[in-house]
Backbone as a ProteinNet text record, in pm:
[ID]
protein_1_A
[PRIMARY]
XXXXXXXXXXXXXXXXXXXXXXXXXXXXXXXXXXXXXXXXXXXXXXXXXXXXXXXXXXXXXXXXXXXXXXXXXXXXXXXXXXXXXXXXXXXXXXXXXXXXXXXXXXXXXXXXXXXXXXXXXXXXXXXXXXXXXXXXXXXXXXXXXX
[TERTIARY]
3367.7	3268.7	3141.1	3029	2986.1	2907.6	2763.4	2657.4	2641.2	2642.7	2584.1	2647.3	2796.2	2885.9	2803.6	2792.7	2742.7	2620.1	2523.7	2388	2401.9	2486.4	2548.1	2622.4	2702.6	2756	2667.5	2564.6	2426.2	2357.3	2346.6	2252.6	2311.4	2431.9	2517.8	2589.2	2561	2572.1	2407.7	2316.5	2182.4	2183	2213.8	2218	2352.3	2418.1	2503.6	2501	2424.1	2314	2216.4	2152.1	2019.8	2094.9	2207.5	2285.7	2342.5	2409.7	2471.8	2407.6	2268.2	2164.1	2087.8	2005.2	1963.4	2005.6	2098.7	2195.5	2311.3	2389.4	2478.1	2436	2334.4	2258.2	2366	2430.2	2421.3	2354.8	2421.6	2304.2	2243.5	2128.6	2074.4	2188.9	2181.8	2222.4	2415.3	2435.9	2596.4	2604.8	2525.5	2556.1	2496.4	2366.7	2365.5	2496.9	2510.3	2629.6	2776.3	2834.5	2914.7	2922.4	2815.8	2779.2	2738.4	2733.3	2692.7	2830.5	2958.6	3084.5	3145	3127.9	3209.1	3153.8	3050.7	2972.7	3012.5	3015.9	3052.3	3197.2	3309.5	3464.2	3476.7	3367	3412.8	3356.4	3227.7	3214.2	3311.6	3387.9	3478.1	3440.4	3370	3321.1	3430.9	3469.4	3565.7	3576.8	3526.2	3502.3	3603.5	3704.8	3825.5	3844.8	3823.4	3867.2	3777.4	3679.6	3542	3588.7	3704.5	3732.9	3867.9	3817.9	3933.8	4039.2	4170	4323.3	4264	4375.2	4382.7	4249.6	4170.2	4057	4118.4	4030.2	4063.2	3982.7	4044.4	3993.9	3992	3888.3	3835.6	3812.5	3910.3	3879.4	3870.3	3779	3720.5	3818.8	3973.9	4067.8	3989.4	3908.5	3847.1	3720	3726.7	3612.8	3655.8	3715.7	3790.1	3947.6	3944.7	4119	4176.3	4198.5	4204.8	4358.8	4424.5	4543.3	4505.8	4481.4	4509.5	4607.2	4633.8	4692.6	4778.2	4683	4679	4805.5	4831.6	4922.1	4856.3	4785.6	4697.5	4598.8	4582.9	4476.8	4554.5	4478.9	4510.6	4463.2	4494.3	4451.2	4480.1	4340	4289.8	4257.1	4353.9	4338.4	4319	4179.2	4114.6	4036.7	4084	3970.6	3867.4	3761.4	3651.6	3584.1	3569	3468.3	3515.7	3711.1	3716.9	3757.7	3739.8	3767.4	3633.9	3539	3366.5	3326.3	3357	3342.7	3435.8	3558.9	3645.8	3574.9	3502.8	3360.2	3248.4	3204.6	3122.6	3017.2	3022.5	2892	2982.3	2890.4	2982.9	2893.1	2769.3	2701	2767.3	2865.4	2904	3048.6	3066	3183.1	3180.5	3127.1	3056.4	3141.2	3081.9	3128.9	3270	3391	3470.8	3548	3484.7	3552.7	3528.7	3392.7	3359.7	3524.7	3558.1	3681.9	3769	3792.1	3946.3	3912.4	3832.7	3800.8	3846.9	3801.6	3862.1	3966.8	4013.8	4182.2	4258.5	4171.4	4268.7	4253.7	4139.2	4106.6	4132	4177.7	4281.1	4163.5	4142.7	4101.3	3992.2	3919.1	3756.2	3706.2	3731.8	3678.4	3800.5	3734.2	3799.8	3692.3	3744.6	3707.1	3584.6	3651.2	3583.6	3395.9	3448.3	3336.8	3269.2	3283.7	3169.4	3103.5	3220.4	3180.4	3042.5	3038.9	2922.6	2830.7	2851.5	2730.2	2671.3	2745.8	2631.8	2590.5	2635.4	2556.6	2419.7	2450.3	2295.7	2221.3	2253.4	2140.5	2080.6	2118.3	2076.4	1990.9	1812.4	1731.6	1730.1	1694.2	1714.8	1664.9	1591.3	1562.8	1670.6	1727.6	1830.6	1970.1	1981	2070.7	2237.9	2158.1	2249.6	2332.6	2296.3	2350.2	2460.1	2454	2507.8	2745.4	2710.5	2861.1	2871.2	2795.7	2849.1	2912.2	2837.7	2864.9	3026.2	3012.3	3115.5	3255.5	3248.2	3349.7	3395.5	3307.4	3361.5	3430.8	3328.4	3460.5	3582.5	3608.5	3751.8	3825.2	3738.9	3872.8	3911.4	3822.4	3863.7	3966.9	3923.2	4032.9	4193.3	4189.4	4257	4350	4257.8	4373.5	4485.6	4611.3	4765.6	4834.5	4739.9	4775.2	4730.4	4633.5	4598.2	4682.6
-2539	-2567.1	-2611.6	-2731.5	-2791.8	-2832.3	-2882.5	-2963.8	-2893.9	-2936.7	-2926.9	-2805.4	-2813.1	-2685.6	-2571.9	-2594.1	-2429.6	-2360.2	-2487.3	-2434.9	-2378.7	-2450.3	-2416.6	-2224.2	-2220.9	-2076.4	-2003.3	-2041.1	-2002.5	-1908.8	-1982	-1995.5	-1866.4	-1903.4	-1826.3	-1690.2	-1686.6	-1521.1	-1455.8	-1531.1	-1453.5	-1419.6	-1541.1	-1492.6	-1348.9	-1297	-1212.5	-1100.2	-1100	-1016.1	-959	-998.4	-959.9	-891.8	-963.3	-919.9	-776.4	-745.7	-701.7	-522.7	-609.7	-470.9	-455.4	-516.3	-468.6	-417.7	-503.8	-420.8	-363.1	-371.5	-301.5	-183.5	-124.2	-86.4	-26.2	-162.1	-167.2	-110.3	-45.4	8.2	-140.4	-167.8	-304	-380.6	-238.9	-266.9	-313.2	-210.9	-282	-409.4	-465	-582	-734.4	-657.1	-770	-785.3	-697.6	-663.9	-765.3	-721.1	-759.3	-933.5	-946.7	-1092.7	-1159.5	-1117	-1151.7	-1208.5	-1110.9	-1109	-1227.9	-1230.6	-1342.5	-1413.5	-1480.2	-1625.7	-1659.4	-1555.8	-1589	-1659.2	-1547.2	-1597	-1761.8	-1747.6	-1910.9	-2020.3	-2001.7	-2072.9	-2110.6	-2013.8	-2028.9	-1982.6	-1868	-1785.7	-1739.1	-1747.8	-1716.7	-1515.5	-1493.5	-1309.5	-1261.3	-1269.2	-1197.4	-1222.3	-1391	-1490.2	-1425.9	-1314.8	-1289	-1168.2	-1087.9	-958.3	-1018.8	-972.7	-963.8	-880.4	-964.8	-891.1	-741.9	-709.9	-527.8	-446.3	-578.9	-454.2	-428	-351.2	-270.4	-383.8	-433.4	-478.5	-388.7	-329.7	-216.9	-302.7	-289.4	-377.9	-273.3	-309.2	-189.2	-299.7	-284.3	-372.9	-327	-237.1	-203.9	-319.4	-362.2	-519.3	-624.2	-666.4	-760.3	-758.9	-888.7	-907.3	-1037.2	-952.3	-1082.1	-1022.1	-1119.5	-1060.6	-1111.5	-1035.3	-1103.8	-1117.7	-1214.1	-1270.4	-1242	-1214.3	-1183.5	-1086.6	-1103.6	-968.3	-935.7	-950.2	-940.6	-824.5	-754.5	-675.3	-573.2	-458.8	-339.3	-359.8	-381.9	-389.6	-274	-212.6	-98.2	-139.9	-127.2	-172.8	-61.3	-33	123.8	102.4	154.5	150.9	230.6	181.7	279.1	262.5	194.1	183.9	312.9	288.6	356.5	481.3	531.7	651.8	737.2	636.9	727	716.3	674.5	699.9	774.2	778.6	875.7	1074.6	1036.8	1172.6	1217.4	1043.9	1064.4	1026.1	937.4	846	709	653.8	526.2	412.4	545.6	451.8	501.3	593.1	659.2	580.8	474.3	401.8	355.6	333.2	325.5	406	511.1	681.9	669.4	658.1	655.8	524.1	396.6	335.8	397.9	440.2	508.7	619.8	708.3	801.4	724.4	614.5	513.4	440.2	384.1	326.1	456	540.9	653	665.8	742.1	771	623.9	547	384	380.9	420.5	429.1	530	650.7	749.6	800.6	703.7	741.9	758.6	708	723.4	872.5	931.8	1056.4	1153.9	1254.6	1326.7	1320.1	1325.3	1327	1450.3	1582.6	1702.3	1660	1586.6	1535.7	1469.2	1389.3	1326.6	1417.6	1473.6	1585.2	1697.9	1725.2	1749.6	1670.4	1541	1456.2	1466.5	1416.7	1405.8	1523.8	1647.3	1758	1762.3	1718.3	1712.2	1657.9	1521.7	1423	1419.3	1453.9	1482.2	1538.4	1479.3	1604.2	1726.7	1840.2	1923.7	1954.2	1885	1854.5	1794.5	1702.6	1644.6	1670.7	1790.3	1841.4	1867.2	1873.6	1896.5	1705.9	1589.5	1452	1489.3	1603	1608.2	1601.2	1736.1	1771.9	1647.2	1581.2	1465.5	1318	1322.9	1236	1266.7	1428.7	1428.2	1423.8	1479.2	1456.8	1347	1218.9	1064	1039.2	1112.2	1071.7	1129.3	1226.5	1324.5	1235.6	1187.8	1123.6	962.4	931.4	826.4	823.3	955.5	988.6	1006.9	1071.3	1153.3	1048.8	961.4	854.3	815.5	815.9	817.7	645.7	593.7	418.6	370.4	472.5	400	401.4
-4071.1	-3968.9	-4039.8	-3985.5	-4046.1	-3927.6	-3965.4	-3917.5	-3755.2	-3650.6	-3569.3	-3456.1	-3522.9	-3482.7	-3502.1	-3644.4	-3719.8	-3654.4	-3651.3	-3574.9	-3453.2	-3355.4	-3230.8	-3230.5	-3334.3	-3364	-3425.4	-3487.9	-3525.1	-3420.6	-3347	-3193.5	-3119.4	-3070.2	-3058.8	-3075.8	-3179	-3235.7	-3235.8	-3206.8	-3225.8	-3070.6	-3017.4	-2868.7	-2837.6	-2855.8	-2839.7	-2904	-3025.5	-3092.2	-2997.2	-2933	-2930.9	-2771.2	-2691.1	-2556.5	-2652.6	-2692.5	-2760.3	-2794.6	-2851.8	-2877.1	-2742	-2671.3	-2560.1	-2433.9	-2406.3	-2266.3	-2315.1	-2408.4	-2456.6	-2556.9	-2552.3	-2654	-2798.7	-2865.1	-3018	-3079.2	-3165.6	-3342.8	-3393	-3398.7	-3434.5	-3585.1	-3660.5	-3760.4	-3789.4	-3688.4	-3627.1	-3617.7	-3466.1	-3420.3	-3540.3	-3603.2	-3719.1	-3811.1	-3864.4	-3932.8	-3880	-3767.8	-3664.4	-3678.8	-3626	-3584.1	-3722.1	-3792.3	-3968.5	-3982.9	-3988.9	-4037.7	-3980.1	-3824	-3756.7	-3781.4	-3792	-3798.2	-3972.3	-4041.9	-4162.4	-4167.1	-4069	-4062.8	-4061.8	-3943.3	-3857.8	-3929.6	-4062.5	-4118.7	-4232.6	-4254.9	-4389	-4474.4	-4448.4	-4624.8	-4663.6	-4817	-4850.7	-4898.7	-4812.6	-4878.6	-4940.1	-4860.4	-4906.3	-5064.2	-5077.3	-5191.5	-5320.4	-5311.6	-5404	-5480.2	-5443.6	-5484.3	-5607.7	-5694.1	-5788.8	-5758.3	-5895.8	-5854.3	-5889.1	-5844.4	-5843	-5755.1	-5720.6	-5651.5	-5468.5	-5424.2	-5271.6	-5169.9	-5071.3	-4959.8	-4838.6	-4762.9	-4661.5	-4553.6	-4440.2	-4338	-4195.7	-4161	-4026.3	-3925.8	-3910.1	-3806.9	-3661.1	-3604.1	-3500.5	-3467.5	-3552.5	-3537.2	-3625	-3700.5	-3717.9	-3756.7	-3687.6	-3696.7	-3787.8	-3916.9	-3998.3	-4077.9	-4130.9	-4179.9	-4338.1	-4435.9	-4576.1	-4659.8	-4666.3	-4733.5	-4867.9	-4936.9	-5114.3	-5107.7	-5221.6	-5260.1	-5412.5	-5496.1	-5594.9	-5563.8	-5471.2	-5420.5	-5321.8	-5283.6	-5188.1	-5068.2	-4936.9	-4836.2	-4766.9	-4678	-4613.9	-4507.8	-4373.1	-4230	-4185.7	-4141.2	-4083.5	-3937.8	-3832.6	-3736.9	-3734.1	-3849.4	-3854.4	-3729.5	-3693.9	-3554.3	-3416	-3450.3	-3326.1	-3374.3	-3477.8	-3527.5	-3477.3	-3559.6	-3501.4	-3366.8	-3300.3	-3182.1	-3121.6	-3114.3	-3087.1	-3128	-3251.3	-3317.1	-3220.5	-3125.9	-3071.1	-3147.5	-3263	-3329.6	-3364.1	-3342.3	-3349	-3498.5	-3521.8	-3600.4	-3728.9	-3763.9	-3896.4	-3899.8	-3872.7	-3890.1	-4052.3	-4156.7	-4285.9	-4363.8	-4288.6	-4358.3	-4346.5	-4236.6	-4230.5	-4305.5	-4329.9	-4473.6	-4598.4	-4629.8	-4732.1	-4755.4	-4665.4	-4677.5	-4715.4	-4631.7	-4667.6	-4811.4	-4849.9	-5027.8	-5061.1	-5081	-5178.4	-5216.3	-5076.8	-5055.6	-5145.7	-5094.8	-5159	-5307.5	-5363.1	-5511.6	-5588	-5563	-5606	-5718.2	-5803.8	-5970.1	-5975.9	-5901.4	-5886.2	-5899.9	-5799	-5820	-5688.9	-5658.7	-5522.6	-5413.8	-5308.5	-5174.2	-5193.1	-5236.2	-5258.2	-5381.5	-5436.6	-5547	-5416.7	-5327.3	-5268.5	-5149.7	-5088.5	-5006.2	-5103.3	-5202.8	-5299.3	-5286.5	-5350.3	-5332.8	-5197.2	-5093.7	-4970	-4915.9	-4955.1	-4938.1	-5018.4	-5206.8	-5253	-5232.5	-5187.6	-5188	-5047.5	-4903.3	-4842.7	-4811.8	-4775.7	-4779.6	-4663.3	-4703.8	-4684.2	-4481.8	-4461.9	-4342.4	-4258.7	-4315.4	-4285.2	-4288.5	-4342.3	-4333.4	-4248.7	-4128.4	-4013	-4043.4	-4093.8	-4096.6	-4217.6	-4254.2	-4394.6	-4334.9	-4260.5	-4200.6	-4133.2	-4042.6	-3924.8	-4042.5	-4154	-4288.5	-4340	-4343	-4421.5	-4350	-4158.6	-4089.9	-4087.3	-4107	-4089.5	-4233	-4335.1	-4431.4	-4469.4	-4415	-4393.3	-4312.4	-4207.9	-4095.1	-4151.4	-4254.9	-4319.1	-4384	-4539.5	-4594.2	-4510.7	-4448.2	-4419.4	-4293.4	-4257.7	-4196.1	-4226.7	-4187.6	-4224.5	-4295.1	-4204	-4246	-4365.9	-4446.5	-4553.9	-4701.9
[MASK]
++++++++++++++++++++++++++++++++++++++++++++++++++++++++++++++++++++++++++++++++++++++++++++++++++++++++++++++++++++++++++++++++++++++++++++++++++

């Protein structure tokens, strides 16, 4: 897609953006996000094409529907979107790929090692974000399809 299309799908996704966040009230940062990804699809960014062999591809299939291709790479078809909301936050969909990369990367570290981290680094005020963090990444991990 090219020249006057693009501006048009340009246009287009800002307009469904901004529908998107105001009457649908979207996490701002979702629907940029969202509408980032598709306008990227339809231009032909090659994303998928950017990850080297052997690395993990994390695909939230709850907002896009793309089939890859590669066999050089690990593909992770997760409905993070409808997992966190199924929680009752729909903005910790993140958290719940964050669980599925893991589980997919085995060697990195353990689930239990990050469940640590976002307890420390969390300030202490903030605390109570700490468990709602770590439930999304359990239900990531812990998703059966990955």
């Amino acid at each position: 897609m090219t020249g006057v299309a693009l501006i048009i799908a340009f246009v287009l996704a800002i307009i469904v953006m901004i529908v998107a966040i105001s009457k649908f009230k979207v996490h701002p940062f979702l629907a940029i996000m969202a509408v980032s990804l598709i306008l990227a699809m339809m231009a032909g960014i090659p994303f998928v094409d950017t990850v080297k062999p052997g690395g993990i591809i994390v695909l939230d299939s709850s907002l896009i529907d793309l089939k890859v291709e590669r066999s050089d790479v690990k593909v992770v078809y997760i409905p993070a979107m409808e997992i966190a909301e199924s929680f009752g936050n729909s903005q910790l969909g993140n958290m719940v790929m964050t669980g599925a990369y893991i589980k997919a990367r085995e060697t990195m570290f353990s689930a239990d090692d990050l469940y640590d981290s976002v307890k420390t680094h969390i300030p202490p005020q903030k605390m109570n974000l700490a468990e709602k963090n770590i439930e999304m990444i359990k239900a990531g991990y812990e998703y059966d399809k990955c």
